[in-house]
N, C-alpha and C positions, 0 to 999 in steps of 0.2 A: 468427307464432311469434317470439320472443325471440332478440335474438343474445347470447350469452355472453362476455363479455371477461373472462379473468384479465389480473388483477396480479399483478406479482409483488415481491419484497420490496423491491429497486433501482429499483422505476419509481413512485416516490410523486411524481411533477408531474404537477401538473393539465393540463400542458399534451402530456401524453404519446400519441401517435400512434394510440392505439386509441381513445381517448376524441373524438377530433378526428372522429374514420372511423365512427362509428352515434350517431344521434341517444337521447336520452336516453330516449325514450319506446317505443324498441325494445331497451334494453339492461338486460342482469343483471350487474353488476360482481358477479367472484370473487376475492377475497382467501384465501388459506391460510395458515394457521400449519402447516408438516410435519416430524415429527422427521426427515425422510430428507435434509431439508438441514440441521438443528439437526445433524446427527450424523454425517456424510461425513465431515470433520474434526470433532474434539473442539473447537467454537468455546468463543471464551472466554465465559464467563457475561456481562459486559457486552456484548457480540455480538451476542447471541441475544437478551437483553433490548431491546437498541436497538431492533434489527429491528421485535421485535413489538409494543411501544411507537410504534415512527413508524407502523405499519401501522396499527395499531389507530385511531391521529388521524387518517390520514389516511381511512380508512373512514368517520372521523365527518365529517368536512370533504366527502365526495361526498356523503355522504347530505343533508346540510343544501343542499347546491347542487341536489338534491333528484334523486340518482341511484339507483338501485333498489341494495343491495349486499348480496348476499350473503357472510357473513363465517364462515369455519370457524375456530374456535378449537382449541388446539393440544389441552386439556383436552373439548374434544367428545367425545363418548362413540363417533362413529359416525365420528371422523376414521380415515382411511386411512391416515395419515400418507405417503403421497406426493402429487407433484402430477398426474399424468396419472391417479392410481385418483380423485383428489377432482376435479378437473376431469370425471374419464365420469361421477362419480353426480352431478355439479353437470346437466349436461346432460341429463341423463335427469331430475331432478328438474325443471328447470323448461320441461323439453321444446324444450330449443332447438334453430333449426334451423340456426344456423353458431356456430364460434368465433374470434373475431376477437383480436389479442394481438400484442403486441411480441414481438419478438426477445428471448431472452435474452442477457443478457453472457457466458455460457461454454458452449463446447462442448458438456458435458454435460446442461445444460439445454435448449439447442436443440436437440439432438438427441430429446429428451424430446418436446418440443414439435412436433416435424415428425410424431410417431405419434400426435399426435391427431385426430380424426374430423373431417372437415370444417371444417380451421383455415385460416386466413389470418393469415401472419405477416408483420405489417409491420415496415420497417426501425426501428432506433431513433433519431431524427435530435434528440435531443438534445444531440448532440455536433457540437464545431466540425470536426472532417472523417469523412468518412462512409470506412464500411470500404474500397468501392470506390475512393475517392480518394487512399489511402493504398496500395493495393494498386497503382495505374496508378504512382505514386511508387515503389516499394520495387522494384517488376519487372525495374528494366534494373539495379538495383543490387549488387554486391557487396557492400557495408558499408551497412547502415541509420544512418548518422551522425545524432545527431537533432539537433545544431545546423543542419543543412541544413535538415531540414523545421522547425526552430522557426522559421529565416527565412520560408519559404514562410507558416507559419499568422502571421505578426507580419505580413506584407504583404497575406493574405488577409482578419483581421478588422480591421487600420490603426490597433491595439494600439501605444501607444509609436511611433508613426510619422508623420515628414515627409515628406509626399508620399512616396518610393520609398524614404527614407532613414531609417533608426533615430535617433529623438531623440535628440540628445549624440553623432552620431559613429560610436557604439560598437552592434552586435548583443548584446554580453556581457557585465556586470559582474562574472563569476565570481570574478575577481583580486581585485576590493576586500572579495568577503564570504565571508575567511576569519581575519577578527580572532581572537584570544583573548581571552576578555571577561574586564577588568581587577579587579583584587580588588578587594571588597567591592560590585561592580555589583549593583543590583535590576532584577531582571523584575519588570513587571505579572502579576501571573494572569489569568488566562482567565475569561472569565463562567462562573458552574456553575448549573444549571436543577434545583431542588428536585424530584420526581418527584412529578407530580399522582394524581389517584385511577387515571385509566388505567396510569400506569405503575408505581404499586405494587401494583395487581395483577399487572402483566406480571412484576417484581420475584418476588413472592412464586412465581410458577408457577414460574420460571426456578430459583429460590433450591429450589425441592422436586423438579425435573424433571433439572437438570442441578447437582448438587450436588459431581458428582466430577469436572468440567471442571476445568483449570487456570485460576488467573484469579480473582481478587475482585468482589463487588458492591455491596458495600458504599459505595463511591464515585462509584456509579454517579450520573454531572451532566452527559450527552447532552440537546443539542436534537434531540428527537424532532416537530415542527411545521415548519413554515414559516416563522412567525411570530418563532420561536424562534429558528432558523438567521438570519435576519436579521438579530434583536439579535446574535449572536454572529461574524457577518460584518462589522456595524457596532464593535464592543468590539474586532474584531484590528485594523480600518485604523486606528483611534483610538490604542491603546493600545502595538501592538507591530509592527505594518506599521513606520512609522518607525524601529526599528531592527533589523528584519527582515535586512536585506542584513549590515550587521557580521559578525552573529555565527551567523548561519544556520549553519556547519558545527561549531559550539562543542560542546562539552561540559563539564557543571557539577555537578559531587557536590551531591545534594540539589535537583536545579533538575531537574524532566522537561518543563516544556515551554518556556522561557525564548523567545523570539520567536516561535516557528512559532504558526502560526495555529488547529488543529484542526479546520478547515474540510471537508479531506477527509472523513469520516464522512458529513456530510451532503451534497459532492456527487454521492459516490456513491451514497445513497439516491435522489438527485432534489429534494432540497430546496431547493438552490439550484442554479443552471445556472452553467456555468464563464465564459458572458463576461459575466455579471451580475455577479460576483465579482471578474473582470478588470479590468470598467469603474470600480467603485469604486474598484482599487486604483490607476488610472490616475488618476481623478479627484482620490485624496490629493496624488499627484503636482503634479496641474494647481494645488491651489489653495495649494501649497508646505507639506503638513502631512507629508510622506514624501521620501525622496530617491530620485533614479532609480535606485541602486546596490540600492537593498531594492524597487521598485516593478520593474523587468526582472525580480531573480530570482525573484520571486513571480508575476508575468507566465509568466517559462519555466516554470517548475514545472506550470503549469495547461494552458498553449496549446502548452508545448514539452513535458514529461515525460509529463503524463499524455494528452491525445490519443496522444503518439506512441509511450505504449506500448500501448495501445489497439489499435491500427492493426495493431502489431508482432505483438500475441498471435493474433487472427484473421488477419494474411498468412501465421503461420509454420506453422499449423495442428494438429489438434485430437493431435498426437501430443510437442508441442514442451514441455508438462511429463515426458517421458522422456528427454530428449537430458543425456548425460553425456559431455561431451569429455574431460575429466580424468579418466574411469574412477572415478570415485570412489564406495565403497562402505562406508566405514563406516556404522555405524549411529548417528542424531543422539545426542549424549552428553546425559546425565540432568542438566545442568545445565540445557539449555534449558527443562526443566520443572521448576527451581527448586531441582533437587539442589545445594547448598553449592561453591562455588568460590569458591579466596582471590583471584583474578584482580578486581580492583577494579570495570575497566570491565566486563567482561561481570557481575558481580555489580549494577551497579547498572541496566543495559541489561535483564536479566530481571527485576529487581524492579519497574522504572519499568512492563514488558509486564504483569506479573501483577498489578499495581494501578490499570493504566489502559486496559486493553487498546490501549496506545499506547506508543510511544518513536519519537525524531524519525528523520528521514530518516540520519542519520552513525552513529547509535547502529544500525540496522538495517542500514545496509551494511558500516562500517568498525570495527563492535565483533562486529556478532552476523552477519555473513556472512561478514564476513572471516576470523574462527575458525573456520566451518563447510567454507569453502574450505581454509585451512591444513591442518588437520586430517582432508582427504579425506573429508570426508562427504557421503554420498547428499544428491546436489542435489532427488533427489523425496521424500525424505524433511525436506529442509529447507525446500522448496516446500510440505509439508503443512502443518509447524508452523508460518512464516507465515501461510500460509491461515486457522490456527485461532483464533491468539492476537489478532490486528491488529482492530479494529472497521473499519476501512477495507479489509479486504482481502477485494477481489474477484478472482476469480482472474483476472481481463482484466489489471487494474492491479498486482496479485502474481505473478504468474508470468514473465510479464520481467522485471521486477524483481531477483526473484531467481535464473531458471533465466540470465537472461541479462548482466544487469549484475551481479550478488552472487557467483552463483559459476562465470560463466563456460563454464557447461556446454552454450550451443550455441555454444562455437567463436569466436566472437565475431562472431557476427550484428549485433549486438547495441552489445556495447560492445569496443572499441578493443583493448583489454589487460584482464588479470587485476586486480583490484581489490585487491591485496595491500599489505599493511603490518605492519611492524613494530611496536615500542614507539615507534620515536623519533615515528611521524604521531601517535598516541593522547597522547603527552606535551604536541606541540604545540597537538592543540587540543582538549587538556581539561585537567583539574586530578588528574584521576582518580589518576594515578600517585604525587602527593605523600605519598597513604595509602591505599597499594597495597603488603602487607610485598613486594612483588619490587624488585628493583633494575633499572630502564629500560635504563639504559644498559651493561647487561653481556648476552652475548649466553652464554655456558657460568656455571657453576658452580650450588650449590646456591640461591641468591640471586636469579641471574636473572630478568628477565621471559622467559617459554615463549614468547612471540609473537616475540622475538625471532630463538630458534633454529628455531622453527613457519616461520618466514618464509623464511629463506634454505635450508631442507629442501626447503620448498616448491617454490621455484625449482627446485635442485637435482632434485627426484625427478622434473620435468616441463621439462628442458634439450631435450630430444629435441624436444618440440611446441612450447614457446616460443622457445628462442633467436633463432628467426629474427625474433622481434615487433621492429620498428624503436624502438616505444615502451618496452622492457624491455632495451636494449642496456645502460645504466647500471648497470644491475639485475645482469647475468651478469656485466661486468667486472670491478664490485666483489666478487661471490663467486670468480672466479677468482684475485682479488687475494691471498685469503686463503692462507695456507699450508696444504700438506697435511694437515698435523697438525690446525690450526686448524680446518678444512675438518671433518676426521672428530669432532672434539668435538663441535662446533655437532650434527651429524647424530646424536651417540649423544643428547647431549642432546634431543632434538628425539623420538625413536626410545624414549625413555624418558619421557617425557612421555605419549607416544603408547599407551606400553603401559598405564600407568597410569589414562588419560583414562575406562575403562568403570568 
């Protein structure tokens, strides 16, 4: 009798731990298309296209390796649209006598997956540290600082490293890559991958199935292969690895993706592995085509951010998208689904989201979190609409992200201090404000930037839980500085914004 191994949509590598574990001549590969994860959150139409587009190739790619697959399309007539109702008729259909499968990346799925019938869930040890390893790490700890463990995983793969020592001296380049990228500077673009016949079918289903998601499709120019993901691994160390480090925290009207790589997507599907990705961008290094200041921080980004938020989502446990330290309850404002705001940067941070299902790492914490923090709103409600809108977001790599470093809402597990900012951080490293009708550097009157008065409220309305942060002492003295008077403007301001904002 047949063993059954589902896939599922993040585990497209062939070299993935259920495949390794039953030889090919006893196995039925199960792939699903399900509206019940198309629809959890409202994902963005390029999303859900990705998805079923790499899935689809990669179905084609077992089979030709010549693996038996069964494939449910999301338009099958007889789909269930979940995974454990298509998984019992998958086994019953071809009578199998175990089901063998990877772990899933969230909670909600593994727990799915523990009530099916005679399963065998292996770990997923695609990743440079495994859940247990980060859990024996995190145990004795108060503060998950992840500069700590980025040292630990740079000494464990030998990434950037002399002997026990960090090439250059330094564990960090943080300081050198917050340039302002100088006028009239050009970015390279990014490769964009024309959509073959599999994926303008997947296109069209998505474009009739999911038509009132937020989000365009139109632009849709995902590597959905392997083959693909390579060329477009090779095009970022080529083209924009090199001045990666600069301008990596920059902001630029009319610019959505200026250095960063867009590589995320496809690590997280499984298309490329992270120290495959590493090593290239190490080897730019070696052969002097990159400098260590953009080769470390694209290094932490992969072996320091994303392992270690990884780690952090499964130690903190399956209840850690509900933690709200801040109390915070408003409900997300209608801008983040594209409703009109004269606010520059958040105007061009939701349009870059709704046209690319993408905007970079500063655009997501220091425009579009940072607001959501100001302005008191539900951290599980702002954890949703990441989830929906990001082509990279999984909830393992989204949800610390933003329950824990964006808005602070487990207390700070996580990260250090509250991520907060004014106008003056968004002036410095963007352009955004130049043609922005608010005025940056006024914190009252009809003129003002709102982020300004949003910000020192902020403080203010949370003195009780913060003041004591070592890291935000500058922060309190300068609002005490202010005068009474001064003090209660700023706050109606802030207070009037606030009532306005539904």
């Amino acid at each position: 009798m047949p063993t059954l191994i589902p896939i599922l949509g993040d585990q497209l590598s062939h070299s993935l731990a259920s495949l390794r574990a039953v030889p090919k001549s006893e196995a039925i590969i199960l792939m699903m298309e399900v509206t019940e994860e198309a629809t959890h959150v409202p994902h963005h139409p390029q999303k859900i296209a990705l998805f079923f587009s790499a899935m689809r190739h990669f179905a084609a790619e077992l089979r030709e390796q010549g693996w038996t697959v069964d494939y449910v399309t999301l338009d099958d007539a007889q789909n269930t649209g979940g995974f454990t109702h298509e998984v019992t008729r998958a086994a019953a259909r071809h009578a199998a006598s175990r089901i063998v499968t990877v772990k899933a990346g969230e909670w909600r799925v593994l727990a799915a997956q523990a009530s099916w019938p005679n399963v065998t869930l292996l770990d997923d040890d695609r990743f440079l540290c495994s859940i247990d390893q980060f859990a024996a790490w995190a145990a004795p700890r108060k503060r998950l600082v992840m500069e700590d463990f980025y040292r630990i995983m740079r000494r464990q793969t030998g990434l950037l490293m002399d002997g026990d020592q960090p090439i250059g001296g330094q564990w960090n380049y943080d300081a050198d890559n917050r340039k302002a990228v100088p006028k009239g500077h050009r970015f390279t673009p990014p490769l964009r991958f024309a959509p073959d016949a599999i994926t303008a079918e997947v296109l069209a289903l998505v474009r009739t199935r999911f038509d009132n998601h937020f989000g365009a499709l139109d632009s849709f120019a995902w590597p959905v292969t392997r083959h693909h993901a390579l060329e477009a691994l090779h095009d970022f160390i080529t083209h924009r690895l090199p001045g990666f480090g600069d301008y990596q925290d920059a902001m630029v009207t009319g610019e959505d993706v200026l250095n960063h790589s867009l590589l995320s997507p496809a690590l997280n599907l499984g298309l490329l592995s992270p120290l495959e990705v590493c090593q290239a961008a190490q080897a730019a290094f070696h052969a002097g085509t990159a400098p260590l200041n953009a080769v470390e921080g694209f290094i932490r980004q992969i072996i320091g951010w994303r392992e270690y938020v990884r780690g952090l989502y499964w130690f903190a446990g399956p209840d850690y998208t509900s933690r709200n330290h801040l109390n915070a309850h408003r409900p997300l404002p209608a801008l983040f689904w594209g409703a009109p705001t004269d606010l520059k940067c958040l105007s061009e941070a939701v349009d870059a989201t709704r046209r690319n299902a993408m905007a970079h790492h500063i655009q997501r914490l220091m425009i579009l979190g940072n607001f959501a923090m100001l302005t008191g709103t539900d951290p599980a409600e702002v954890h949703r609409w990441y989830l929906a809108v990001y082509a990279d977001a999984l909830e393992w790599v989204e949800a610390p992200n933003v329950i824990g470093m964006s808005q602070f809402a487990d207390g700070g597990l996580m990260a250090t201090k509250p991520y907060a900012a004014g106008g003056a951080y968004v002036n410095r490293m963007g352009n955004h404000c130049r043609t922005c009708r608010y005025d940056v550097k006024a914190r009252t009157g009809p003129t003002a930037c709102p982020l300004n008065s949003l910000y020192w409220d902020f403080l203010a309305r949370h003195e009780e839980t913060l003041a004591s942060n070592q890291r935000l002492w500058r922060m309190y003295d300068g609002w005490r500085r202010f005068s009474a008077d001064e003090q209660q403007r700023i706050r109606a301001q802030a207070a009037t914004f606030l009532a306005n904002l539904a």
